[in-house]
ZALUMMI-107105 format. One record per residue (C-alpha): residue in one letter; x, y, z. Coordinates in pm, whole numbers, padded with zeros to 5 digits, always signed. Example, Ala and Ser with C-alpha at 12.3 -4.5 7.8 and 13.67 -1.06 7.14 Angstrom:
REM residues 2
a+01230-00450+00780 s+01367-00106+00714 
END
This chain:
REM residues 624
x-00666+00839+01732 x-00656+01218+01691 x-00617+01357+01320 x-00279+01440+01153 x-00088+01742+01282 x-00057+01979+01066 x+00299+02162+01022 x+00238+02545+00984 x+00418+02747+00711 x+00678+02962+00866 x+00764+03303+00745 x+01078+03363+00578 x+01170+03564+00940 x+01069+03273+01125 x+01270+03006+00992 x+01554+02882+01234 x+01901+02932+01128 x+02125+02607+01054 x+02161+02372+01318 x+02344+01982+01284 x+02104+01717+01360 x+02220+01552+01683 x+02256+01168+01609 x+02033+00984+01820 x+02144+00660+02029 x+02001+00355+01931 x+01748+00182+02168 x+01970-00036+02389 x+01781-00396+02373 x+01894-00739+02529 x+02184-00897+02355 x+01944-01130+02124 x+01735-00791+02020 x+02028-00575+01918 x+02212-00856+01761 x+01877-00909+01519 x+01814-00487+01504 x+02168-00351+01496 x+02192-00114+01236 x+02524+00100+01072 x+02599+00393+01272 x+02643+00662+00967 x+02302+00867+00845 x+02265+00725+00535 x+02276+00378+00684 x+01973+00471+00964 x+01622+00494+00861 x+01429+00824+01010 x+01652+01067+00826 x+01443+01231+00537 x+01102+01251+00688 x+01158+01573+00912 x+01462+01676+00800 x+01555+01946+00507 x+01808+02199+00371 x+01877+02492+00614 x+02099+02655+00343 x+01807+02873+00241 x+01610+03222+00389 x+01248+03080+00247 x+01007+02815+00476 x+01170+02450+00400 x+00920+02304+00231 x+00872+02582-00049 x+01248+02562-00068 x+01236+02206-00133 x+00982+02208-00392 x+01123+02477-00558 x+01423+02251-00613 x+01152+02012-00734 x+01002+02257-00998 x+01337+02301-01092 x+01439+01974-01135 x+01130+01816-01295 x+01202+02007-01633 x+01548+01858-01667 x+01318+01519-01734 x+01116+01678-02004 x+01394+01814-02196 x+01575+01432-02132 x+01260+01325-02280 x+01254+01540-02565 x+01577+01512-02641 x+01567+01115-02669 x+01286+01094-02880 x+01344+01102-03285 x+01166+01405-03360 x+01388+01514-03631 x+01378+01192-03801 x+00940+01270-03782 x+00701+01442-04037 x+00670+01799-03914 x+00231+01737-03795 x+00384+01405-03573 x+00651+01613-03404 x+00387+01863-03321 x+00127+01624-03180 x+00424+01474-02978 x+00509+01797-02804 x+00198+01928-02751 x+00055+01602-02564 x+00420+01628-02384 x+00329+01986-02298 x-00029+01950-02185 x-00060+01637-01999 x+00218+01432-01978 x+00287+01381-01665 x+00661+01215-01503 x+00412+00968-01334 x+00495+00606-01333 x+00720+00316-01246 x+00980+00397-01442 x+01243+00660-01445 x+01126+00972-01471 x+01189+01075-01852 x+01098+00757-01957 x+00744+00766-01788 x+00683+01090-01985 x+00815+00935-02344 x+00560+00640-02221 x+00274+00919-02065 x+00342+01132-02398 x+00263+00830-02663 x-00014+00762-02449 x-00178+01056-02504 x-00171+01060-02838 x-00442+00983-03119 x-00507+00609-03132 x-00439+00650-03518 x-00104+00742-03450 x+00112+00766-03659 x-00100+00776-03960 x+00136+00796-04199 x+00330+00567-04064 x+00635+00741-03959 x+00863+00521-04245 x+00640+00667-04521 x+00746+01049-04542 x+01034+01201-04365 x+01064+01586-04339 x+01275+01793-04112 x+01039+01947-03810 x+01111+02249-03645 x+01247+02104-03391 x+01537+01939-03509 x+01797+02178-03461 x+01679+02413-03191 x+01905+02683-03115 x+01996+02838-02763 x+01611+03082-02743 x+01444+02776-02881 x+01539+02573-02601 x+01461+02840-02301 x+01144+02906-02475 x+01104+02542-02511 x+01212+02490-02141 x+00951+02695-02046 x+00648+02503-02193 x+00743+02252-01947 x+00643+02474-01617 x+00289+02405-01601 x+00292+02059-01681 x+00610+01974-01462 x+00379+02168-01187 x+00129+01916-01220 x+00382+01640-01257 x+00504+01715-00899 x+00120+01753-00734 x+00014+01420-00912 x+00380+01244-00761 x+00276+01398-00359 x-00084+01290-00381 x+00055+00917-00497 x+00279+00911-00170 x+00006+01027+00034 x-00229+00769-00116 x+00007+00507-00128 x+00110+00538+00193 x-00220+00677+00413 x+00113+00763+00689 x+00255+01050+00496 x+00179+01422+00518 x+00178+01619+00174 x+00527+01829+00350 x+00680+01466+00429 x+00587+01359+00043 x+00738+01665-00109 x+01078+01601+00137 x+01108+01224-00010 x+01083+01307-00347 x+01299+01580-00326 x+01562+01320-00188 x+01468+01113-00453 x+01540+01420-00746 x+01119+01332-00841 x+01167+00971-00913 x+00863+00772-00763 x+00999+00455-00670 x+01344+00599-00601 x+01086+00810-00321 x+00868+00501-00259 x+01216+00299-00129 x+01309+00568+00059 x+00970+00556+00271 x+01035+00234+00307 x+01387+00273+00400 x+01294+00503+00687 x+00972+00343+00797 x+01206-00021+00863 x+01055-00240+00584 x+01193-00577+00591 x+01234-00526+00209 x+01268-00309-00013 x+00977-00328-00252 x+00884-00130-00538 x+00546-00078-00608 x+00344-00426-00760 x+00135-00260-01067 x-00076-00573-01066 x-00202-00484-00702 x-00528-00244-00631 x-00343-00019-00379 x-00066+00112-00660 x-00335+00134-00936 x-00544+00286-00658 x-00295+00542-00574 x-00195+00578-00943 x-00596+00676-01054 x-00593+00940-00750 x-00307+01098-00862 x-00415+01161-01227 x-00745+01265-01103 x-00630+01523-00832 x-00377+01687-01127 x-00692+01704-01396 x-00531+01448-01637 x-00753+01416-01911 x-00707+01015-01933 x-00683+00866-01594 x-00759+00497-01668 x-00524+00515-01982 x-00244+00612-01720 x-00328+00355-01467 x-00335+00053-01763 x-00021+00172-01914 x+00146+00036-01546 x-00083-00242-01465 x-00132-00477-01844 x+00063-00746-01910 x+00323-00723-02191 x+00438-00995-02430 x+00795-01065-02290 x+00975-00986-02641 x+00857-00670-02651 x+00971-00622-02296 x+01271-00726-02396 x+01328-00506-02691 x+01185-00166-02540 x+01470-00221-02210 x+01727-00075-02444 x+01562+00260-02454 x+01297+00270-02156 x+01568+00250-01850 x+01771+00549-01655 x+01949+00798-01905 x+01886+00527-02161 x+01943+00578-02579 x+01800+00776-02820 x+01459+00631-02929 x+01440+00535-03334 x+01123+00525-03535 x+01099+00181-03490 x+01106+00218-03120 x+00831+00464-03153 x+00657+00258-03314 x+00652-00019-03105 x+00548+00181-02824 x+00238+00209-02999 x+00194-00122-03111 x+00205-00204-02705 x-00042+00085-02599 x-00274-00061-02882 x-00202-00402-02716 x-00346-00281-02351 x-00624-00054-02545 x-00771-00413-02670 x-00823-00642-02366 x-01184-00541-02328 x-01225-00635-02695 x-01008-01023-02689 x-01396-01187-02649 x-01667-01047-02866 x-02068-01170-02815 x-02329-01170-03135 x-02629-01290-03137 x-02759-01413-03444 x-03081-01274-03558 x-03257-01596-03716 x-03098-01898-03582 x-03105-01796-03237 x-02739-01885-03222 x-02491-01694-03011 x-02157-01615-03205 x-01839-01564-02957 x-01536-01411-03151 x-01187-01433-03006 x-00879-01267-03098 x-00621-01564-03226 x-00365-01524-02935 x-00010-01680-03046 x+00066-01933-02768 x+00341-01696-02533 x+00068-01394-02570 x-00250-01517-02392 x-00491-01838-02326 x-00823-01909-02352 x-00981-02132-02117 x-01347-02273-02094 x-01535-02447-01832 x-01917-02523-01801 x-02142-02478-01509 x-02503-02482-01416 x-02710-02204-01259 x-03079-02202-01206 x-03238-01912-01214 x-03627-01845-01118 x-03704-02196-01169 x-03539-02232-01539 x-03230-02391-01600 x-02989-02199-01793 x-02628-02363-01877 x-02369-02123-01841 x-02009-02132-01998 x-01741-01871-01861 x-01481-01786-02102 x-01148-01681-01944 x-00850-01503-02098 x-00567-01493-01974 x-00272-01266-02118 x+00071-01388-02085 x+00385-01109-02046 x+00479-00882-01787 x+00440-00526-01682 x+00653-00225-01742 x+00808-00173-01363 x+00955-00529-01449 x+01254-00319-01616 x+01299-00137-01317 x+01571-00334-01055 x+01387-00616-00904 x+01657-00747-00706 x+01746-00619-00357 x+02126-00546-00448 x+01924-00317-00751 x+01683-00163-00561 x+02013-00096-00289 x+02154+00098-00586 x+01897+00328-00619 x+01857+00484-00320 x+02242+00488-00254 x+02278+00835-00433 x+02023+00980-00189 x+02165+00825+00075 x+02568+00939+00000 x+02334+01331-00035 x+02217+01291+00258 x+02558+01191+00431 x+02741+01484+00312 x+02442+01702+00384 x+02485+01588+00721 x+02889+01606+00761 x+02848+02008+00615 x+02571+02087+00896 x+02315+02159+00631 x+02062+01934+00770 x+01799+02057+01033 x+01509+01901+01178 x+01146+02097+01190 x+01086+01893+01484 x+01182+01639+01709 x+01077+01396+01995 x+00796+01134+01986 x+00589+01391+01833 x+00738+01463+01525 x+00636+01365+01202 x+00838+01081+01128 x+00739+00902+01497 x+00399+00970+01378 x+00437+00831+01075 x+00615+00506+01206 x+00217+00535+01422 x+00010+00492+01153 x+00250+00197+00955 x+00220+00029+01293 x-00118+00072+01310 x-00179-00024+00927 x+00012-00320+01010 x-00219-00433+01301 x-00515-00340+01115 x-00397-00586+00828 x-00340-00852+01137 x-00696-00880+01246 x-00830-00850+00895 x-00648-01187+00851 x-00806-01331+01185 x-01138-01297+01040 x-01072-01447+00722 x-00946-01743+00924 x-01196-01828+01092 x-01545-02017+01015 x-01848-01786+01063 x-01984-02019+01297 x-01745-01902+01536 x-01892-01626+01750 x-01550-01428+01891 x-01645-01063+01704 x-01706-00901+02063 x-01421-01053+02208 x-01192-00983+01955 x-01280-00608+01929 x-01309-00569+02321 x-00979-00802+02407 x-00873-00972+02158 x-00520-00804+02189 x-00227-00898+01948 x+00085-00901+02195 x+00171-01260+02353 x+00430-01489+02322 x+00331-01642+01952 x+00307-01457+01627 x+00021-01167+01640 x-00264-01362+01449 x-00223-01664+01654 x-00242-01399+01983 x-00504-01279+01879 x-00747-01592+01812 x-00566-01716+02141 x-00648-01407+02342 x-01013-01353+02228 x-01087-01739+02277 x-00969-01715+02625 x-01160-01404+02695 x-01461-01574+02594 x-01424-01878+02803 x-01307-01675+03118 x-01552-01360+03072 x-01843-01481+02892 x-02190-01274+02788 x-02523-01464+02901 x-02659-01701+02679 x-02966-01496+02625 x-02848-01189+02563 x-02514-01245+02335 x-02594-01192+01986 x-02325-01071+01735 x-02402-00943+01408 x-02116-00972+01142 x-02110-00592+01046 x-01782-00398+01148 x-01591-00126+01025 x-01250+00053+01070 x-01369+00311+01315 x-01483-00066+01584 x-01164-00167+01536 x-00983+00117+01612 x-00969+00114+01987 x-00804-00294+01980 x-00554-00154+01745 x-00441+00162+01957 x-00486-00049+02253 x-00241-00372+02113 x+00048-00142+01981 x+00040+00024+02359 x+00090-00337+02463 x+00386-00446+02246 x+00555-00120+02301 x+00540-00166+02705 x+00659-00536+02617 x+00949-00405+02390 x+01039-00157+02647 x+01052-00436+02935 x+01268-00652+02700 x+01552-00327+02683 x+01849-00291+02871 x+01823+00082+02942 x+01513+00327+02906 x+01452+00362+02539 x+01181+00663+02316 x+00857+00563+02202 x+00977+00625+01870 x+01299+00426+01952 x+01049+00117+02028 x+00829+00173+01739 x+01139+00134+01522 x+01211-00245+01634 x+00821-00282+01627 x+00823-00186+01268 x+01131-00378+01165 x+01001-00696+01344 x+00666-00631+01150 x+00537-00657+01531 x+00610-01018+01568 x+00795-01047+01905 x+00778-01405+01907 x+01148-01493+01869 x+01222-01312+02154 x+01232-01401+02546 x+01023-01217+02799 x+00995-01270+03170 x+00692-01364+03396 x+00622-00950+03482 x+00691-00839+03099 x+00288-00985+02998 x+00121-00863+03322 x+00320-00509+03258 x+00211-00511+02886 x-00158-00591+02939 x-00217-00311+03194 x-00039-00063+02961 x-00249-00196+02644 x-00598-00107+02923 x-00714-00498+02862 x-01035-00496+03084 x-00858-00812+03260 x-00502-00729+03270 x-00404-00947+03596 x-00577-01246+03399 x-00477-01175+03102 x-00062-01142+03206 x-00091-01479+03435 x-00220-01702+03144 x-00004-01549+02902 x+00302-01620+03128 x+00157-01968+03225 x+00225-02099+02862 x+00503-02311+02827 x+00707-02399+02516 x+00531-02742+02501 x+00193-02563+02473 x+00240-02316+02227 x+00362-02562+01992 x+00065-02755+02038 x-00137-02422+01959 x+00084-02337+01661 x-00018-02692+01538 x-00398-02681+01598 x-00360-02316+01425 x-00247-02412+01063 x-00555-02350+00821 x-00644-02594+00592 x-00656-02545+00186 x-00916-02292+00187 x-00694-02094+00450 x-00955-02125+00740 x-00902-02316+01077 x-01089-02599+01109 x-01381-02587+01402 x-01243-02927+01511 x-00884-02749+01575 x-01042-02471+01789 x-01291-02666+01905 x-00943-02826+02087 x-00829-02461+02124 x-01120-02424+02325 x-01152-02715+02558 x-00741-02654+02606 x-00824-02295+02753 x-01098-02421+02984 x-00861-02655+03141 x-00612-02394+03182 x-00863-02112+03301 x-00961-02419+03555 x-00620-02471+03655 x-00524-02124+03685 x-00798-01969+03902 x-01085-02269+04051 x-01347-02066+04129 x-01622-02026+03854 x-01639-01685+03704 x-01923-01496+03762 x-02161-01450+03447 x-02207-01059+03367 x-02515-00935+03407 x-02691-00593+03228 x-02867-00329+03475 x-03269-00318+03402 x-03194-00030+03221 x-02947-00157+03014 x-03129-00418+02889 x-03441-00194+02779 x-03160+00040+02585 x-02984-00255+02484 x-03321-00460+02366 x-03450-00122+02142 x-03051-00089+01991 x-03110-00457+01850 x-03527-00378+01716 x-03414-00094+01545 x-03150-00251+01369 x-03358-00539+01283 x-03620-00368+01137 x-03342-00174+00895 x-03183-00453+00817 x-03507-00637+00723 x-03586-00294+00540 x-03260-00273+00317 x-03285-00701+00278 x-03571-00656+00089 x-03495-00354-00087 x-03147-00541-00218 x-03359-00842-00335 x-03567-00665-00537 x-03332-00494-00716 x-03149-00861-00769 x-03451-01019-00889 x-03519-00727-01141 x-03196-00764-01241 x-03188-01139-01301 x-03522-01157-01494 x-03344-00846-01713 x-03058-01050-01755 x-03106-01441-01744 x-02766-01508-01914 x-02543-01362-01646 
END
């Protein structure tokens, strides 16, 4: 797949004047398609419209114009912030450490709304002895608590560098997030979305034809992922402090007592609130401290200290097991604790109708941008940004497909080379279950010699690239067959991506799999399209059934051992005469043969250079 194109910067003389964005048609499917795909017929209601489109009311390049709005409208939060915290109820030495950790690193970065990520980000950053006084003890009047008119420009002010890197650390989380986004297409959602991450993040979504709106899950690695990247690229001084702050449980009642204050345009913060922000930052700070190891000196005892957990905070489990261990038999006892609670972005909507509501105000913008003519696109056609960004979801999404495939089955089965040189994901079942169906079939139909198949269970991205490419070319030649009228590739990619490439529910003709296979390059298209079109609704029930993974969510070899023997007796049935067995030139097979010795003798090489390094480390550490 070639690399991301790169939009140039266009001097201020270059930029086109004001144009409307002409609406396009949607792609006209059979009656069954467009009845499941039919969307509203007003801007705000399609999905494609922020990704390449932007203000034209304005003589600089677009993107500089729209984050300049940005940088203009990330400030606003810190003076929200500032002005909801109690800083003139504070001693005068706790109002200054609060603004000057909100003016050095407090960034608008989080799941929250904006001003209350940097009241969270701000508290954060303070000393861990904060306050100390407590804030109850000694009450004086700070500087801050009646600022006039120059105190608040010059206050206003502070907030430029820091809302700077505010806005850098929210476009490398999109980007990260994401992997589909260019920085230009980050900076255009979150201007939409007035700098609000998850107000951007539904947005993406919106446009890119998620079945559901979901905000980011702070428990998962991608969003803490994305979160770490984004403190590191902006310098922030505590990156892991940000990153726990979204992801650690919380007991519920404090949950429940901070949604007052931490929510959109929410009340004025009291000491007490203050203070229990810090009692829940000291909460997260201790998880790596709830179990404590000692080893006492003369009795050869080990001591393990817990911290007494009230029964809706946390649990401590036990369970015993037995390792062995160089010949000595050590008994091990794993201590697990489990915190009870839930995470900040639960106070953000969680319901569908919520997370509706909060991209309706970009989406009412962007109609009346689009009624005044003050919408223009930088580009347009199947190679604009937001058809190559609807790409690389599509791809993610098949990537995720055959990821699942090879969790699912046993690693006696040996389909690696079929499934990376056939094993294509359009049929008439769901996309796993084409897959495993595909590659078996290859296998029995096209098979390697006996002597000289040998698979080795090391793959990458980059191997499974070319399958990937190759399977969305096939379901967008089998979406296009299944349309009225001719239809864009970014038309088709649209249904693709709001199907979540399952065409399964949908009916196809005898040509459609034939058609799709030859545009997908399968290296047995004819084949390939006949069997596919040869399976009846009888039979793929039957495969459905024998596909269903057992507890530990792996087929069982007797179920595609069935799989198999079925495909034999249709490849039989479909085409009688034997299939010739490939066979490797004499050169081939010497190239071939000194491929395999070399990476036998590295992988022997790095084998034994691992288990050294495992056995040093177990006699170092016989209690782990």
């Amino acid at each position: 797949m070639p690399p991301r194109r790169k939009i140039p910067q266009l001097s201020p003389e270059a930029v086109p004047p004001p144009a409307r964005r002409l609406r396009r048609k949607s792609p006209r499917l059979s009656p069954a398609a467009e009845a499941q795909t039919s969307q509203l017929t007003t801007p705000g209601d399609r999905r494609g419209l922020f990704s390449c489109l932007y203000s034209g009311e304005c003589d600089e390049p677009p993107d500089f114009c729209l984050k300049f709005d940005l940088m203009e409208t990330i400030p606003d939060y810190y003076e929200e912030a500032i002005d909801r915290l109690p800083v003139e109820d504070m001693p005068a030495d706790a109002a200054d450490q609060l603004m000057t950790s909100m003016g050095r690193s407090a960034l608008s970065l989080g799941l929250l709304d904006p001003a209350s990520n940097i009241i969270l980000n701000t508290i954060a950053l303070l000393r861990r002895d904060f306050p100390d006084p407590p804030l109850h003890c000694r009450r004086r009047s700070s500087r801050l608590a009646r600022p006039s008119r120059h105190t608040t420009l010059s206050r206003r002010d502070t907030w430029a560098r820091v809302a700077g890197a505010s806005y850098l650390a929210l476009r490398s989380f999109m980007v990260s997030y994401f992997g589909c986004l260019s920085e230009e297409q980050a900076t255009r959602y979150l201007h939409w979305a007035r700098g609000d991450l998850v107000r951007a993040v539904l947005l993406v979504e919106h446009d890119l034809y998620d079945a559901e709106l979901q905000i980011p899950n702070p428990a998962s690695q991608r969003t803490q992922a994305a979160l770490k990247c984004a403190a590191i690229y902006v310098s922030h001084p505590a990156p892991d402090v940000l990153v726990r702050l979204q992801a650690s449980p919380l007991p519920q009642q404090w949950l429940d007592a901070a949604a007052p204050f931490l929510k959109p345009q929410g009340r004025k913060l009291t000491l007490d609130d203050v203070e229990l922000i810090v009692r829940m930052l000291r909460h997260q700070d201790g998880a790596p401290l709830d179990l404590q190891v000692k080893l006492l000196p003369d009795s050869g005892e080990l001591t393990v200290y817990y911290r007494n957990f009230n029964p809706d905070e946390a649990q401590i489990s036990t369970h015993n097991t037995n390792s062995v261990n160089h010949g000595v038999n050590f008994s091990l006892v794993t201590y697990k604790v489990e915190r009870h609670g839930d995470r900040l972005a639960s106070l953000s909507p969680q319901s569908p109708r919520g997370r509706r509501s909060m991209i309706s105000s970009c989406l009412e913008d962007a109609e009346k941008a689009y009624r005044t003519g003050g919408l223009v696109e930088s580009c347009c056609g199947d190679a604009c940004e937001y058809t190559e960004s609807l790409r690389m979801r599509l791809h993610s999404t098949i990537h995720a497909f055959y990821l699942k495939v090879f969790t699912m089955l046993p690693r006696s089965m040996r389909l690696i080379r079929d499934i990376l040189f056939a094993g294509h994901c359009y049929g008439p079942m769901d996309p796993v279950s084409n897959i495993i169906v595909n590659s078996i079939w290859h296998s029995i139909v096209y098979p390697l010699p006996l002597t000289e198949i040998e698979e080795y269970h090391i793959i990458d991205a980059l191997s499974m690239l070319r399958v990937e490419v190759r399977s969305l070319e096939g379901l967008i030649a089998l979406v296009r067959g299944n349309s009225d009228s001719g239809c864009s590739t970014q038309q088709v990619m649209e249904h693709l991506s709001l199907k979540c490439c399952d065409l399964s529910q949908g009916t196809h003709t005898l040509q459609q799999f034939p058609a799709a296979a030859a545009a997908a390059r399968h290296p047995q298209h004819a084949a390939l399209g006949s069997f596919l079109a040869s399976l009846t609704p009888n039979v793929l029930y039957d495969l459905r059934r024998l596909l269903t993974t057992g507890t530990n969510g792996v087929i069982s070899p007797e179920s595609l051992g069935q799989i198999e023997q079925f495909l034999r007796y249709k490849a039989v049935t479909l085409d009688p005469e034997p299939r010739k067995v490939s066979e490797l030139c004499e050169e081939a097979k010497v190239t071939l043969q000194r491929m395999k010795s070399y990476y036998d003798s590295m992988s022997l090489y790095l084998c034994s250079k691992l288990e050294q390094l495992l056995q040093k480390y177990a006699s170092e550490h016989p209690l782990v």
